[in-house]
C-alpha positions in Angstrom: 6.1 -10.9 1.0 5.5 -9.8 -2.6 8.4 -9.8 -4.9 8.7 -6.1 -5.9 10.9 -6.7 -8.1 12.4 -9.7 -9.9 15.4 -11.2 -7.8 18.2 -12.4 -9.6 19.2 -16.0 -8.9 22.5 -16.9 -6.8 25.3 -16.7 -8.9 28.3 -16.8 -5.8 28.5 -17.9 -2.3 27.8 -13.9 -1.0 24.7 -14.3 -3.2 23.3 -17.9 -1.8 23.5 -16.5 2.1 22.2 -13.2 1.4 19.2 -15.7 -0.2 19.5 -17.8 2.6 19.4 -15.3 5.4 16.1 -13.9 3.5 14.9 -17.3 3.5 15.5 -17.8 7.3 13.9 -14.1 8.2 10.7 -15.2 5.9 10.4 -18.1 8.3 10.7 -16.4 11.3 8.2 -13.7 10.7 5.7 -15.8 9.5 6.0 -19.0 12.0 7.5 -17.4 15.1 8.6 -18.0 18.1 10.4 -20.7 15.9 13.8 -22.9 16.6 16.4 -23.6 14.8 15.7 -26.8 13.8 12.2 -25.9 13.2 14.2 -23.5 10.7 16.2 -26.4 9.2 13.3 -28.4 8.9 11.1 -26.1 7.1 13.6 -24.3 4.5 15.8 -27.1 3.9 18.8 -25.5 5.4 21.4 -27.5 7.1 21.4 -27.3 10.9 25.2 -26.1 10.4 24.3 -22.5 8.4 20.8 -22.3 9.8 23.2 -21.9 13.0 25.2 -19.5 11.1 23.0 -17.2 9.7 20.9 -17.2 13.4 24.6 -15.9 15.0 24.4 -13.2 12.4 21.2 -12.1 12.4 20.7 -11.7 16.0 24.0 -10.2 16.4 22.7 -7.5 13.9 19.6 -7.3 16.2 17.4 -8.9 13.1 16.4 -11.4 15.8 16.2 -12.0 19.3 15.7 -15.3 21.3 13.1 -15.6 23.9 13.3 -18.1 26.1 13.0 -21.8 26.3 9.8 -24.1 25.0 9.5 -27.6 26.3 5.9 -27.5 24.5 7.6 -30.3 21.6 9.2 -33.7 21.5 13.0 -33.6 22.9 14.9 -31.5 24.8 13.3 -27.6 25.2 14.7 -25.5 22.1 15.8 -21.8 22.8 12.9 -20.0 20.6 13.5 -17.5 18.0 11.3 -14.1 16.9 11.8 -10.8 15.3 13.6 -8.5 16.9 14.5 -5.4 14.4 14.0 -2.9 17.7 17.3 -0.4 16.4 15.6 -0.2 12.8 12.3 1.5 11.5 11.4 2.3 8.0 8.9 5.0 6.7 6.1 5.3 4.3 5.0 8.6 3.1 1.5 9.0 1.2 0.3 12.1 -1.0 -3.8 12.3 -1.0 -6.0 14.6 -2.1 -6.4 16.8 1.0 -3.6 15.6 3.2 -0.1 13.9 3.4 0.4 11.1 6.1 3.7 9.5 7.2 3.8 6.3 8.9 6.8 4.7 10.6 7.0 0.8 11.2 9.9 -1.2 13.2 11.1 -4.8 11.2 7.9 -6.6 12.2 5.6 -4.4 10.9 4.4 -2.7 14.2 3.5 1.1 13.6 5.9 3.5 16.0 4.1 6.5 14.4 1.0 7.7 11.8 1.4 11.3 11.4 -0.9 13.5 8.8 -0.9 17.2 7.7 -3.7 18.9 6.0 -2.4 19.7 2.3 -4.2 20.8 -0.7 -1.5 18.8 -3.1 -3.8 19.0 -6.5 -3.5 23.0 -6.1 -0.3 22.9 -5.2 2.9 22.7 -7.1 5.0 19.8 -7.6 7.6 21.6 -5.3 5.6 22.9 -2.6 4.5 19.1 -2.6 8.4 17.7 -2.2 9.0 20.8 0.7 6.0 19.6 2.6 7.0 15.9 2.2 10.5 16.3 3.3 9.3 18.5 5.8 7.1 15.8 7.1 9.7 12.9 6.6 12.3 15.3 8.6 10.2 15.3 11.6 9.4 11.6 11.4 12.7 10.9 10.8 14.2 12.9 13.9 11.4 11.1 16.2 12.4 7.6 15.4 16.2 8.2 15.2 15.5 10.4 18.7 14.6 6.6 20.2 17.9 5.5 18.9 16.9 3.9 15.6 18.5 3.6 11.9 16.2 4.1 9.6 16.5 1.8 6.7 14.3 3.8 4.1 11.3 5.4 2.8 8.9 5.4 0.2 6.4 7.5 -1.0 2.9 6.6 -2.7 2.0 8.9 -5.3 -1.7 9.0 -7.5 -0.3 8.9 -11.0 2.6 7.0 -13.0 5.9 5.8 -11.6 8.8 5.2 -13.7 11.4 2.6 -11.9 14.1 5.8 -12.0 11.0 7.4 -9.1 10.2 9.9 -11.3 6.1 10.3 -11.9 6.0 10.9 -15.6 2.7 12.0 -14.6 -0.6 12.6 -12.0 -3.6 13.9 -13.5 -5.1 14.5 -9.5 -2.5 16.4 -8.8 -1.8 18.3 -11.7 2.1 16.9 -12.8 3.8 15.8 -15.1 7.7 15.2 -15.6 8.1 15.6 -11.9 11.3 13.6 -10.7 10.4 13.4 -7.2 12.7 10.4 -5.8 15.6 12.7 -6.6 14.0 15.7 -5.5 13.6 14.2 -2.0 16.2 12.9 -2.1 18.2 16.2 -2.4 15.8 17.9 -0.1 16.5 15.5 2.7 20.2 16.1 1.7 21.0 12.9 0.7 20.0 11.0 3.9 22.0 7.4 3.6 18.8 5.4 3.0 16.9 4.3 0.2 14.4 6.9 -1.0 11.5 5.3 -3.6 9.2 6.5 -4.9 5.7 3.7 -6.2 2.4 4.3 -7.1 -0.4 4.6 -4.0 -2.2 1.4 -5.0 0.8 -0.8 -5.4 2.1 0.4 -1.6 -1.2 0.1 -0.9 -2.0 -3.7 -2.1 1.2 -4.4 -0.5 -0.1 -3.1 3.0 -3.1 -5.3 2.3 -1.1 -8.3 1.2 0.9 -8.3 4.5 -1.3 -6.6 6.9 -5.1 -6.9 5.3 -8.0 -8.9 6.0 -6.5 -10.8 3.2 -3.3 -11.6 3.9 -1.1 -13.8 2.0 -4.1 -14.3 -0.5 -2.1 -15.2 -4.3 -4.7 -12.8 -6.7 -5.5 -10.0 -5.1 -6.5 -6.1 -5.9 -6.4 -3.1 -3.9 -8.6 0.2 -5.4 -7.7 3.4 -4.0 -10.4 5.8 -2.9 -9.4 9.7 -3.0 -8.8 12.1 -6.1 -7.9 8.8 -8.1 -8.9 5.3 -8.7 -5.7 3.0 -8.8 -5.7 -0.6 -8.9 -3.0 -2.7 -7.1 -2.5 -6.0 -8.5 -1.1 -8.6 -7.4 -1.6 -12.1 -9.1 0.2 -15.4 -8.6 1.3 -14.2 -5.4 3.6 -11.1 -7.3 3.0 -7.7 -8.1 1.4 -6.5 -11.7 3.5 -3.8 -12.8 3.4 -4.1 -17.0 6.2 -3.8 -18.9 7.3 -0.3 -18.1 6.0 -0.1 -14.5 2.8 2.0 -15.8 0.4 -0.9 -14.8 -2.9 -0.3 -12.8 -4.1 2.8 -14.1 -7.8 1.7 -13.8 -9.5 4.7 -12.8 -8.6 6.1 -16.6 -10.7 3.3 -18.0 -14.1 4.9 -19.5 -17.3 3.6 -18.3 -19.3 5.7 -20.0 -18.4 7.7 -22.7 -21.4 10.5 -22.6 -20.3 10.7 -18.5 -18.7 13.6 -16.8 -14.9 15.0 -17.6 -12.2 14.1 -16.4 -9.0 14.9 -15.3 -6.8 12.8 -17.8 -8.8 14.8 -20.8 -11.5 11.7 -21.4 -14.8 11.4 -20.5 -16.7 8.8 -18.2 -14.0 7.4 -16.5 -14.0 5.4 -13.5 -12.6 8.1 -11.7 -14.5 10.4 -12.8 -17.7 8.2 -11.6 -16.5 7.3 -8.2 -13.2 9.8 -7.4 -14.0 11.1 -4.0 -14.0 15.0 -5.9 -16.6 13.3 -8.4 -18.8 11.7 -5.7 -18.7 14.8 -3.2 -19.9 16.8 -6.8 -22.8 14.6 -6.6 -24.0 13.9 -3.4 -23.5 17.5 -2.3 -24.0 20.2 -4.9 -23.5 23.4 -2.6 -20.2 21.9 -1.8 -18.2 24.4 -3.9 -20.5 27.3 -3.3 -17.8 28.8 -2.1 -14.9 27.6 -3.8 -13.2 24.1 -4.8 -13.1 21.8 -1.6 -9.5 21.6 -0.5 -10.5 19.4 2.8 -12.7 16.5 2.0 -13.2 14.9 5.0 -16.0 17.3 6.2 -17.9 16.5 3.1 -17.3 12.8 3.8 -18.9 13.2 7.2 -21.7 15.2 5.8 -22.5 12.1 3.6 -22.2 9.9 6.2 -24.8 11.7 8.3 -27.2 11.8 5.4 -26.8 8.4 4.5 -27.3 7.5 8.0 -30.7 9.7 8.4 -32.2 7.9 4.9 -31.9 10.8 2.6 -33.3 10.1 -0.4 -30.8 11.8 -2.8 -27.8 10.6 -0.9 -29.0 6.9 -0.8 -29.7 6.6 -4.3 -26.6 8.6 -5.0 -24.7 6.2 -3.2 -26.2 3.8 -5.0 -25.1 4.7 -8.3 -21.3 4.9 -7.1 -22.1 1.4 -6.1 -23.4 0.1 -9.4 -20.2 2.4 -11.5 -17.7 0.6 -8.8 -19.4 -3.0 -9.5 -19.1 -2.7 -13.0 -15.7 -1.3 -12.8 -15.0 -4.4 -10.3 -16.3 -7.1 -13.3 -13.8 -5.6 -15.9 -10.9 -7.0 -13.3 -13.0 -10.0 -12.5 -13.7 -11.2 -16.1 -9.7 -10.7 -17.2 -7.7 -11.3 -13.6 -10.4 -13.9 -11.6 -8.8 -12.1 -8.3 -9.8 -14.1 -5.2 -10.7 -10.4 -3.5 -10.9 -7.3 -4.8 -10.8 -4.4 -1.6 -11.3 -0.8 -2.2 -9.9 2.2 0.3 -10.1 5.5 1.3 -13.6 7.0 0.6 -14.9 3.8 -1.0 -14.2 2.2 2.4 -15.3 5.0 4.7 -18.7 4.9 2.6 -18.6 0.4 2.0 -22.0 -0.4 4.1 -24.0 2.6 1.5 -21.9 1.3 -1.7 -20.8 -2.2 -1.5 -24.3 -3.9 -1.5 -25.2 -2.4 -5.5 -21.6 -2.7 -6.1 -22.0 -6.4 -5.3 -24.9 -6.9 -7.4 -23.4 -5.6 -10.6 -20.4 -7.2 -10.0 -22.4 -10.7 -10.3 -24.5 -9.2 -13.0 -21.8 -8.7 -15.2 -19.2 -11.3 -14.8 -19.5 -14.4 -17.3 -18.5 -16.8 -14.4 -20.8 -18.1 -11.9 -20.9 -16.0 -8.5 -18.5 -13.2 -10.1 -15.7 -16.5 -10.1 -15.1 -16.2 -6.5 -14.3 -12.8 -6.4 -15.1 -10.9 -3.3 -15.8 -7.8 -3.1 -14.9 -5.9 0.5 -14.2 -2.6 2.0 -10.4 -2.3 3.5 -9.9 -2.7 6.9 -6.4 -0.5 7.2 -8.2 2.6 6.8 -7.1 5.8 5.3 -3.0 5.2 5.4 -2.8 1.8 3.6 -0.7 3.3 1.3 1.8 4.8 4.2 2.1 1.3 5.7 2.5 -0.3 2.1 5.5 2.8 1.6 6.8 1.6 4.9 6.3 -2.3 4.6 8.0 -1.5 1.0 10.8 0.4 2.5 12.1 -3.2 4.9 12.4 -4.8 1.3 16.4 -4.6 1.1 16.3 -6.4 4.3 13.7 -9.1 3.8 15.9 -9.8 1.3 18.8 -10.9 2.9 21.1 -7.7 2.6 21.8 -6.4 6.0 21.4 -3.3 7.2 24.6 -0.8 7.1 25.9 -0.4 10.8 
């Protein structure tokens, strides 16, 4: 998993099995059904507190043993896997036309993906948090109804995050100085879990890191599609964040500086180019005939069918979004040399229109041979990476070895 953030080492014996136990539960999830020894063998453990920490952890229902294998040299070993049944986590995300909530147990299967139509940019930072808690309420009352803890949630926001949760501020959505962690927090009175608050392309690069097409990959990006352009990061096999968490902002840097307005005040930004609002703008000009769209997914379909019947304008609009995202994709190829770059939400939904121009100015503009390696691919989570990422973010504290409060 990608360390959010820095660990500290081991300084006492409660330290070095809470590091331990993380170590063990890494194994598990990644190489299971696994034994014991297969444990000891692989982490460096000593049979003795491999033992140990197996007691614990499947007494706290962390894992579960699932029978015998005699599929291995020696006598059959009693196999280990996941288990995490009584627990779930949540992931909230805010977009530009709706909020989803997903729910995942300690393995990373989804027990729910719930999403409500909301118009957050014309809404106000606390009609935002009412809907949210609302939403987290419901989801919280279904997976606690089938007699699970939840162990916390985090919620994927377009704009900066401060480590405190508060979103100093979202140009899509119109805030600034909004301390939402705490505000949920309060609105869900308190609830015993973690609440967090992160960015919707770090959750989201997370999601991909864990659950993507691209799993496990060391230098990899995540750009959102939606009001925004973010860019999760992560390189060496660990999150980007910058020195004050504000890393990632990519859809603020300016392409062109004679191009449309945008939100943050500038002109020609990549958002501003290829934002879902911007693209919509272009491809369909009657679209706010009647008033700015507040639900983009009809207008997304609209393109779709266009693009699918060969119409001229939307082709070559298409086109364009392709080239601004390719050259936009060579700024992080030239400085990071990621081994993929994979783009979501609209960019994704529209990937077999875009991708091929985006591909060719990618290679056009990046000094290294064949863009260094980079590939450049649409996401294959769909529309809620950043939920699952919330979620997947949310098991942290027990990834890391801390057990879960009874």
């Amino acid at each position: 998993m990608i360390s959010i953030h820095h660990q500290p080492q081991p300084t006492d014996l409660g330290d070095v099995r809470v590091a331990n136990r993380a170590l063990v539960l890494r194994h598990v999830r990644q190489h299971a059904p696994c034994s014991r020894a297969d444990i000891a063998a692989h982490t460096g453990l000593n049979k003795a507190t491999v033992s140990s920490l197996v007691t614990e952890l499947i007494e706290r229902r962390l894992l579960r043993e699932t029978g015998l294998t005699e599929n291995r040299v020696g006598r059959p070993a009693t196999m280990l896997v996941l288990d995490g049944e009584p627990y779930a986590a949540l992931g909230l995300q805010i977009g530009v036309d709706e909020l989803v909530v997903v729910a995942v147990d300690l393995g990373g299967s989804r027990l729910l993906t719930w999403r409500r139509a909301f118009a957050a940019p014309s809404a106000s930072p606390g009609e935002t948090i009412r809907a949210l808690a609302t939403l987290a309420r419901r989801a919280i009352g279904r997976v606690t109804g089938q007699g699970r803890t939840v162990l916390g949630l985090t919620v994927g926001v377009p704009g900066l995050v401060d480590p405190a949760g508060a979103v100093p501020l979202a140009t899509a959505l119109g805030w600034q100085d909004v301390t939402l962690a705490a505000e949920l927090r309060a609105a869900l009175r308190d609830p015993g879990f973690t609440v967090g608050v992160d960015t919707d392309a770090n959750l989201a690069v997370l999601a991909e890191h864990r659950h993507g097409a691209y799993a496990g990959t060391a230098d990899l990006v995540h750009l959102t599609g939606g009001a925004a352009v973010g860019a999760g990061v992560v390189t060496g096999g660990r999150l980007l964040r910058g020195a004050r968490g504000f890393a990632g902002e990519f859809g603020h840097v300016t392409l062109d500086p004679a191009g449309p307005a945008c939100a943050c005040g500038g002109r020609g930004c990549l958002s501003a180019l290829i934002g879902l609002p911007a693209v919509v703008r272009r491809l369909l000009p009657d679209s706010e005939q009647d008033g700015p769209v507040t639900d983009f997914l009809p207008e997304l379909d609209r393109i779709q069918a266009l693009a699918r019947q060969d119409d001229p304008g939307v082709r070559t609009g298409l086109a364009e979004v392709g080239r601004h995202l390719g050259h936009g994709v060579s700024l992080l190829a030239n400085l990071l040399n990621p081994e993929a770059v994979v783009v979501g939400g609209h960019l994704a939904a529209l990937g077999s229109w875009v991708l091929p121009a985006a591909r060719a100015e990618l290679a056009a503009r990046t000094l290294a041979p064949q863009a260094g390696g980079c590939r450049l691919d649409a996401s294959t989570l769909g529309s809620t990476a950043t939920a699952l990422g919330g979620a997947t973010a949310a098991l942290a504290t027990v990834e890391a070895g801390r057990l879960p409060t009874r």
